[in-house]
N, C-alpha and C positions, 0 to 999 in steps of 0.2 A: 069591231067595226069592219064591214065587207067595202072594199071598193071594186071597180069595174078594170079591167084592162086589159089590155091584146097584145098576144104575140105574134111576131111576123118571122119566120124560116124563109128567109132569102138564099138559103146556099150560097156560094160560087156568085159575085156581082160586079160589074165595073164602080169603079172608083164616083167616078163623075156624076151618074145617074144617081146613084144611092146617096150620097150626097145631096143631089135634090130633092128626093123623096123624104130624107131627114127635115130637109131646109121644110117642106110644106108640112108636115106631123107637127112638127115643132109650133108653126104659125097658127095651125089648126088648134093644136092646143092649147094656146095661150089663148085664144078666142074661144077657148071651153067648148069647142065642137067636137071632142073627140075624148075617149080616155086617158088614162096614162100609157104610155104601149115599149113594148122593150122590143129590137129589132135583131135575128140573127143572122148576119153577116161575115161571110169570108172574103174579102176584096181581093182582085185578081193583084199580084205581084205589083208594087210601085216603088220606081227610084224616086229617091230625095236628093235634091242639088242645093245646099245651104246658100247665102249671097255668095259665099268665094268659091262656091262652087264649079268645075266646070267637066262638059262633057269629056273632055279629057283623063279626068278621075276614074270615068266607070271604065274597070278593066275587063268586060263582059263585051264580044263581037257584035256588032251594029246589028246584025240577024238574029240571035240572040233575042235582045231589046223587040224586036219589031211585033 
């Protein structure tokens, strides 16, 4: 059995956008508008702050971060 489905080479992307673009694929798909589709993504560098998190933790210069 042959099925249909797409790849996407996204290189290097922010976090937030690709995220959304997941978030509609995803919506698209469940509503059988689309194939199955695998996505490849590198997302630029993100800190994680758990709840007892605080900015105080990241020992990395605010310039750094920016």
């Amino acid at each position: 059995m042959t099925r249909d489905a797409y790849l996407v080479h996204l290189d290097r992307a922010p976090y937030g956008p690709t995220e959304a673009l997941q978030e509609r694929l995803v919506a698209a798909r469940q509503a059988e508008a689309i194939p199955d589709g695998v996505l490849l993504v590198e997302h630029t560098p993100v800190i994680t702050l758990g709840r007892r998190g605080d900015r105080g933790h990241i020992l990395a210069p605010p310039e750094t971060l920016a």
